[in-house]
C-alpha positions in Angstrom: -114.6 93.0 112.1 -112.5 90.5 110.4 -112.4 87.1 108.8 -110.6 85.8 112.1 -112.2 88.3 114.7 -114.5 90.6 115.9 -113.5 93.0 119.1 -114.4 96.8 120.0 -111.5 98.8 118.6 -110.4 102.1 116.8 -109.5 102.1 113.8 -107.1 105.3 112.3 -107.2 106.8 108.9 -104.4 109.1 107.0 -104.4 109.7 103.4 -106.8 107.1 102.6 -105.3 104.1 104.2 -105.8 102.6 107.6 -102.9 103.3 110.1 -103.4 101.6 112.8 -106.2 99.6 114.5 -105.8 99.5 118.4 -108.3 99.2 121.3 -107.9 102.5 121.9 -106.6 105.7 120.0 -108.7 108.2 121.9 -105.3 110.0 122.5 -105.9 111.2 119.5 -109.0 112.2 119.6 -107.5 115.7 120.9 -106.1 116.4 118.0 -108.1 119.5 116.1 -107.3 118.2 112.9 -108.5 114.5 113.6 -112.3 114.2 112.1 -113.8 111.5 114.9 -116.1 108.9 113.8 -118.4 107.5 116.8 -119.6 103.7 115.3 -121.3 102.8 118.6 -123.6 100.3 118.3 -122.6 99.6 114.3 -120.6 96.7 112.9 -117.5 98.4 111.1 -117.1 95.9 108.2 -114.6 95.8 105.4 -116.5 97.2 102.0 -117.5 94.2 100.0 -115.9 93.4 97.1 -118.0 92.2 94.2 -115.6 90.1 91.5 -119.0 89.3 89.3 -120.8 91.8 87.9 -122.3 92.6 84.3 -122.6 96.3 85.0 -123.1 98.0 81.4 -121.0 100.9 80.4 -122.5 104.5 79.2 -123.6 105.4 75.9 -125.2 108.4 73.9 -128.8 106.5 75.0 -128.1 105.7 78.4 -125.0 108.1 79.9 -125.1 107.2 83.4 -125.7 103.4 83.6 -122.0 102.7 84.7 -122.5 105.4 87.3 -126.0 104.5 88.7 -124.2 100.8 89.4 -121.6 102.0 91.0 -123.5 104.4 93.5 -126.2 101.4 93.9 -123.1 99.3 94.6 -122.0 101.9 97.6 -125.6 101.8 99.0 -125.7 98.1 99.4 -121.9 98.0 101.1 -119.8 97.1 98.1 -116.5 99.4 97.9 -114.8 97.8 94.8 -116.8 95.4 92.2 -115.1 94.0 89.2 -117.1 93.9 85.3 -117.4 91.6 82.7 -117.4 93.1 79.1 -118.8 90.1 77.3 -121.5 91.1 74.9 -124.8 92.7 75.8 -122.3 94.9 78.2 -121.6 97.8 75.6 -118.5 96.4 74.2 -118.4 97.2 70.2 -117.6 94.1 67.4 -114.1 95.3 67.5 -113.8 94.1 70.7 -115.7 90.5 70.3 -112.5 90.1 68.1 -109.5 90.8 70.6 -109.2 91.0 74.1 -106.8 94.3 74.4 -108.9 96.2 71.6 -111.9 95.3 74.1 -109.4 96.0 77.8 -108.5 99.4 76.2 -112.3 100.2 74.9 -113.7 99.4 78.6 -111.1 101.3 80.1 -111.8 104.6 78.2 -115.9 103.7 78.7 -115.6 103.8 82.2 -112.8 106.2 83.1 -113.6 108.4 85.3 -117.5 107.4 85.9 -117.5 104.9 89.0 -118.4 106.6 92.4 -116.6 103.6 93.9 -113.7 101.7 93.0 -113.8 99.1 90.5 -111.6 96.4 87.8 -112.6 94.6 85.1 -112.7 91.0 84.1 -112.6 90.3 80.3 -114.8 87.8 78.2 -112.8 85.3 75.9 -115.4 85.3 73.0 -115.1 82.2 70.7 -115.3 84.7 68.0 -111.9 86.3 68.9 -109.2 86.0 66.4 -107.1 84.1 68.8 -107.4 85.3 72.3 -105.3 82.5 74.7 -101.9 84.5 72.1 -103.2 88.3 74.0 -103.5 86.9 77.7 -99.9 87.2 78.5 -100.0 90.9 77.3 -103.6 91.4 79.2 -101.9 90.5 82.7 -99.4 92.9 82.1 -101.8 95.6 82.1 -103.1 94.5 85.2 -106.2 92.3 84.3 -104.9 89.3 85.8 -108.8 86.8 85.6 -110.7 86.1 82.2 -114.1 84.2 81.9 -115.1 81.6 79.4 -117.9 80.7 78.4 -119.0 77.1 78.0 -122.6 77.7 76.2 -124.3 80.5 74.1 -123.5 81.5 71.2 -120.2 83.5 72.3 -118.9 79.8 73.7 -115.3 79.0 74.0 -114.9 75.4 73.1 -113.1 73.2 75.5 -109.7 72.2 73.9 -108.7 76.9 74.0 -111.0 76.6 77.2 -108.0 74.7 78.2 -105.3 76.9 76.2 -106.3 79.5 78.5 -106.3 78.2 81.7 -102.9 76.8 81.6 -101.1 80.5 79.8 -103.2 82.6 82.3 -102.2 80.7 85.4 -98.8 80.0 84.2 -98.6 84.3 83.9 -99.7 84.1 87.6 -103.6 84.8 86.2 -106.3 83.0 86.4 -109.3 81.5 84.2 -112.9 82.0 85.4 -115.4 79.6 84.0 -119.0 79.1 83.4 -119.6 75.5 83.9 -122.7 74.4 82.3 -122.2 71.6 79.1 -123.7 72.9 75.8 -124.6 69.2 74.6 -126.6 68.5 77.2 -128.0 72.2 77.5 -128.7 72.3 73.5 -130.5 69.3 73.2 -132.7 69.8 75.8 -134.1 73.4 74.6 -133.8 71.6 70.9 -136.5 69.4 72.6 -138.4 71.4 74.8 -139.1 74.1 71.9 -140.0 71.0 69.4 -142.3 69.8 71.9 -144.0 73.9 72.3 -142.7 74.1 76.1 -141.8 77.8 74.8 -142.6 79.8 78.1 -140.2 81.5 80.6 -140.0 78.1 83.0 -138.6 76.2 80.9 -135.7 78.2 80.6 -135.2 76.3 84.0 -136.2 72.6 82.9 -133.5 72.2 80.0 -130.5 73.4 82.4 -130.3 70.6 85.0 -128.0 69.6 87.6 -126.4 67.0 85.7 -124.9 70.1 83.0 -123.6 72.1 85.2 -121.8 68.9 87.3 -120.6 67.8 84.3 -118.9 71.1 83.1 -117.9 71.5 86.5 -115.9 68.1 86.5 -114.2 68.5 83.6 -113.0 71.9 84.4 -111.5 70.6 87.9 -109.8 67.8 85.5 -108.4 70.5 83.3 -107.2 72.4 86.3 -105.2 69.6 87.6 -104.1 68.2 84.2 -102.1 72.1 83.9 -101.4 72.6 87.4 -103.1 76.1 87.3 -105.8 77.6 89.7 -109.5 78.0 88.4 -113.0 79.9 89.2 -115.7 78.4 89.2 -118.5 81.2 88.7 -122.0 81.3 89.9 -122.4 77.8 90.9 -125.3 76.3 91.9 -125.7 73.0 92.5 -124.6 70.5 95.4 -123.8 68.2 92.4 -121.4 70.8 91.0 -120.2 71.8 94.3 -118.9 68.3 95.2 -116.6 68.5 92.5 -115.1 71.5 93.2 -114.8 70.1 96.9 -113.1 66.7 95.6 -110.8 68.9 93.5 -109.4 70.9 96.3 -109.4 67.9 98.7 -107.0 66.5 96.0 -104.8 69.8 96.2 -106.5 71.5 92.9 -106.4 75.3 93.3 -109.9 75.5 92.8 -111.9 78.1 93.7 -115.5 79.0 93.4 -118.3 81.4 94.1 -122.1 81.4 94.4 -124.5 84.0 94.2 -127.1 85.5 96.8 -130.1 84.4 94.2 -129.1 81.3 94.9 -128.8 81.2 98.9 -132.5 83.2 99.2 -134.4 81.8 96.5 -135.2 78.5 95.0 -136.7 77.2 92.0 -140.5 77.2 93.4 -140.4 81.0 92.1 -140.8 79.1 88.3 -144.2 77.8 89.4 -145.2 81.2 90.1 -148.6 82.1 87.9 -147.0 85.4 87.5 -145.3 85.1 84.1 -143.4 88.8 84.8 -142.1 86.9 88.2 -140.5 83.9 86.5 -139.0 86.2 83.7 -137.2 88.2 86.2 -135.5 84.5 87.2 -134.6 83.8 83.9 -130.5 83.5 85.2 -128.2 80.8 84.1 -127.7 78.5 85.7 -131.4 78.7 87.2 -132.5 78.9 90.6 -132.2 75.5 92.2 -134.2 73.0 94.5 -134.0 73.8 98.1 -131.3 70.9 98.8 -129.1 72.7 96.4 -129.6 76.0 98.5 -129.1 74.3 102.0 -125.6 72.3 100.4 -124.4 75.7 99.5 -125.1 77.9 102.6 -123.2 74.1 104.6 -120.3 74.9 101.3 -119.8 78.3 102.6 -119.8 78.0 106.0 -117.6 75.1 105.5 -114.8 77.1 103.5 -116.0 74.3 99.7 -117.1 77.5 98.8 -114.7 80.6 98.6 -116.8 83.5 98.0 -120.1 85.3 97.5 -120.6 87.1 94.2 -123.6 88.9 92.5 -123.7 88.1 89.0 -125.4 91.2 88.3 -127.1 92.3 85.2 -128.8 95.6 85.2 -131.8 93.8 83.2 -135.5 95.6 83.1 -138.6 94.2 82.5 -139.4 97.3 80.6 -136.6 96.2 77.9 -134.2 93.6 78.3 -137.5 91.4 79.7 -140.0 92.7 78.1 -140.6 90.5 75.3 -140.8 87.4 77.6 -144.3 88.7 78.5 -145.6 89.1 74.7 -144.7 85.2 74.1 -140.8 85.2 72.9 -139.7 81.5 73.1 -137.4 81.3 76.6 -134.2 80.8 74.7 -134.3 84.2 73.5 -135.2 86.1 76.7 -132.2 88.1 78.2 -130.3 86.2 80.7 -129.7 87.4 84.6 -131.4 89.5 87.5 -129.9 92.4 89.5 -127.9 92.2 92.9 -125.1 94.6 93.0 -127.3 96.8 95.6 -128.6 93.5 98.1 -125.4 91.5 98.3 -124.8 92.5 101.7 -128.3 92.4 103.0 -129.3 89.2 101.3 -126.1 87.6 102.4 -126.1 88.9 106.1 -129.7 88.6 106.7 -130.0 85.0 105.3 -126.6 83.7 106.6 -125.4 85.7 109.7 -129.2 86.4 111.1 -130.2 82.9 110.4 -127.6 81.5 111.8 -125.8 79.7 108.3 -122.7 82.0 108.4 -120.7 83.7 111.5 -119.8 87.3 111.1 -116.5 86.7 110.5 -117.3 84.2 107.4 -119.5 86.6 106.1 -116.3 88.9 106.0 -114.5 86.3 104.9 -116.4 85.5 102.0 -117.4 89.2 100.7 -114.2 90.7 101.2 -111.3 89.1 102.4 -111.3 86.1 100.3 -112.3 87.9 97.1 -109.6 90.4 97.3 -106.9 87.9 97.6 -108.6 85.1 95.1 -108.8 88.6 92.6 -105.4 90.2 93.3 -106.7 93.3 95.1 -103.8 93.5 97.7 -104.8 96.4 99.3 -109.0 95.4 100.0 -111.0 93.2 101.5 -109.6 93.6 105.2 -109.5 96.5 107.9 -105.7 96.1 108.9 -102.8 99.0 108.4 -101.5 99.6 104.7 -105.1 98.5 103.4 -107.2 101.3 101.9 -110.1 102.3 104.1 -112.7 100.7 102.7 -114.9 101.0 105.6 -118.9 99.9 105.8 -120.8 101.1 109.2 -123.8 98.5 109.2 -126.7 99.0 112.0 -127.4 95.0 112.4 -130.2 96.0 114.6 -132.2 97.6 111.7 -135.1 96.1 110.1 -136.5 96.7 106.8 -138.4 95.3 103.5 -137.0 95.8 100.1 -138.6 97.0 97.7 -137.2 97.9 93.6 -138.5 101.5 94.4 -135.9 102.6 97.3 -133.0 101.2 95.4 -130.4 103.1 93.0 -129.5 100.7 90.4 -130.9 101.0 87.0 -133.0 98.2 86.8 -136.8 98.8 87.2 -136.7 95.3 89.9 -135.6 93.7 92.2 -135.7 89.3 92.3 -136.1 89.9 96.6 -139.0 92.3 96.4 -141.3 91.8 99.6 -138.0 90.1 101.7 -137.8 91.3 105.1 -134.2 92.5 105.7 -132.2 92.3 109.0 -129.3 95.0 108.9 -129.0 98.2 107.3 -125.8 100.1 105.4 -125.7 103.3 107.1 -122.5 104.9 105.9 -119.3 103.7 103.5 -115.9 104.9 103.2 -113.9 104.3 99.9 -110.1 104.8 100.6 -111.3 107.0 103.8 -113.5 109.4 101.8 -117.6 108.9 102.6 -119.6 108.0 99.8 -122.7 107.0 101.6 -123.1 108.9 104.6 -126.5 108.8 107.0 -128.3 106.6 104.1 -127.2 109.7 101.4 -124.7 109.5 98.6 -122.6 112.0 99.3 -119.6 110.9 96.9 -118.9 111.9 93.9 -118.5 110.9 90.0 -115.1 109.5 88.9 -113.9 109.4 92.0 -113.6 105.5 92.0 -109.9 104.5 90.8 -109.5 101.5 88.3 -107.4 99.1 90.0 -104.5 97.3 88.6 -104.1 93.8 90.3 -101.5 91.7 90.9 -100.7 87.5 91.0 -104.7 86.1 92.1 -105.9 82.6 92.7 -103.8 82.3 95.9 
């Protein structure tokens, strides 16, 4: 499978890296040293390539957090995911203060203790000393995309917002952004927890359309004023997306990404009586009306939208939630819901089985675009001189999900109850199985950081 085509082929493997792909290489099937792979009946996709996640790194507490995510990331299809280290993440106050101090902290954390491969993309905290002066240096050590912040209490304001678009892209980087405005967002919990509208749902009520639109514009404007690609993260909106669309119509190099939460899910699950149910929905932006969802699923499968990410954070309602059910106001309940295990399966079974996405788009936009948008030359695509990152998916399968047959270290999962179409039955990183017959078979550490090169292209 490929972003262009699907046909019945062979595809050959040496030293980690595809060879050759032909209609048939049964000549050397002969060959006593050849290990032969029968995928009959099995979709052999690319290995998804997840460029959003919040995936925590170890500590004393909590040693194999980084690891868990990564093998839960295998079992769902993903071969290479790339990590935020903004706060909440494990980063230390040395590294809210400078982006290297943080790049060489993460990169120590995590050496050696991903099953599959992986990258990081660093936070630009407002509290950093002066953060746009170390992006030139950060590219150079092969951390090409930053994300800013345009709310919390970590925000970047808008004029270094700016700064940092225009020095990373002009370093052939490029700035990812969450688009929601503060004033609008600020006054509106101001308001709602003056007025005692304290629970969970309202989290949902003071972040409207209209914020994230707004962001989104100006960020499009700042794009085009320095002549620099940008990433839109998570969006969610039709209103946000038609600014992104207009920018690119314009010739912007404006990218963007939603999120599977937002293509299966819709902001009825707020009305739920179930107050543990709407905690575990407590993401920014929220979960949208159902005209948003159906604009986005038309935005991907029109090519407005460029890629499919998770936006996972490895939250629990045993912790990080936990206080949303004892009555803590909702502008103090942790933020995000875990995905790095269901992209695949939420975004095949609700787009390729329901007709919103064709195969090949689905490739498209879990692999193929994110490894060229993120400057992973060697993913996203099963062609010769790309790594074999290889996913064998059963699209005949059927299945629920449930929290308690997946790997990642949450304690839920937002889809519980979804019926699935499609199952991951085995994955190759750089031609080695790590999930083979449904069983992790891989190993710890062996996932390589990757270095990557010029993005947003």
């Amino acid at each position: 499978m490929s972003a262009t085509e699907s046909r019945i082929a062979d595809v050959a493997i040496r030293d980690g890296s595809i060879v050759a792909v032909e209609s048939d290489l049964g000549a050397l099937a002969g060959d006593a040293m050849i290990e032969v792979i029968d995928a009959t009946g099995l979709l052999v996709l690319p290995g998804a390539v997840d460029v959003h996640t919040h995936t925590r790194v170890a500590t004393d507490a909590e040693p194999d957090r980084f690891f868990q995510d990564s093998v839960a990331a295998a079992f769902g299809g993903t071969t290479t995911f790339l990590a935020f280290n903004n706060p909440g993440t494990g980063s230390s106050p040395a590294a809210e203060h400078s982006l290297l101090a943080g790049l060489h902290e993460w990169r120590a954390a995590t050496e050696r203790d991903s099953a599959i491969d992986y990258s990081v993309s660093l936070a630009i905290s407002g509290r950093m000393d002066d953060p746009v002066a170390e992006l030139p240096a950060m590219v150079n050590e092969g951390v090409a995309t930053a994300k800013a912040f345009m709310v919390f209490d970590f925000r970047l304001d808008e004029r270094r917002i700016y700064e940092a678009m225009r020095v990373l892209g002009e370093r052939g980087g490029m700035l990812q952004v969450h688009c929601e405005d503060p004033v609008l967002i600020d006054t509106a919990v101001t308001e709602a927890l003056a007025r005692g509208d304290t629970a969970p749902q309202f989290h949902a009520s003071t972040r409207s359309t209209e914020a994230e639109a707004v962001a989104t514009y100006r960020v499009m404007a700042f794009a085009r004023a320095a002549d620099v690609p940008v990433h839109v993260v998570h969006l969610s909106s039709a209103g946000a997306l038609r600014h992104v669309r207009d920018a690119k119509a314009s010739g912007v190099r404006a990218h963007a990404e939603t999120c599977p939460h937002y293509l299966a899910l819709t902001d009825a699950r707020y009305e739920s009586p179930n107050l543990a149910s709407v905690a575990e929905c407590v993401i920014s932006p929220p979960l949208r009306p159902r005209s948003d969802q159906d604009a986005l699923w038309a935005g991907l499968a029109a090519g407005d939208l460029d890629l499919i990410a998770t936006d996972h954070v490895p939250d629990r309602m045993a912790v990080e939630k936990a206080e949303a059910l004892r009555g803590i106001s909702f502008d103090k309940v942790s933020n995000g819901a875990p995905g790095i295990e269901t992209l695949l399966a939420i975004a095949y079974s609700e787009g390729v089985a329901k007709g919103r996405l064709t195969v090949e788009r689905l490739v498209d936009v879990l692999a193929t675009s994110p490894a060229r948008l993120f400057g992973l030359a060697r993913k996203g695509a099963i062609e010769p001189g790309r790594d074999a990152d290889l996913v064998l998916f059963d699209p005949a399968a059927r299945r629920t999900l449930r929290a308690v047959d997946l790997h990642h270290t949450s304690d839920y999962t937002p889809y519980e109850g979804f019926s699935i179409n499609g199952a991951v039955r085995s994955v190759y990183v750089r031609g080695r199985p790590v999930i083979q017959d449904g069983a992790f078979v891989g190993t710890r550490g062996f996932g390589q950081f990757v270095e990557r090169g010029l993005v947003g292209a």
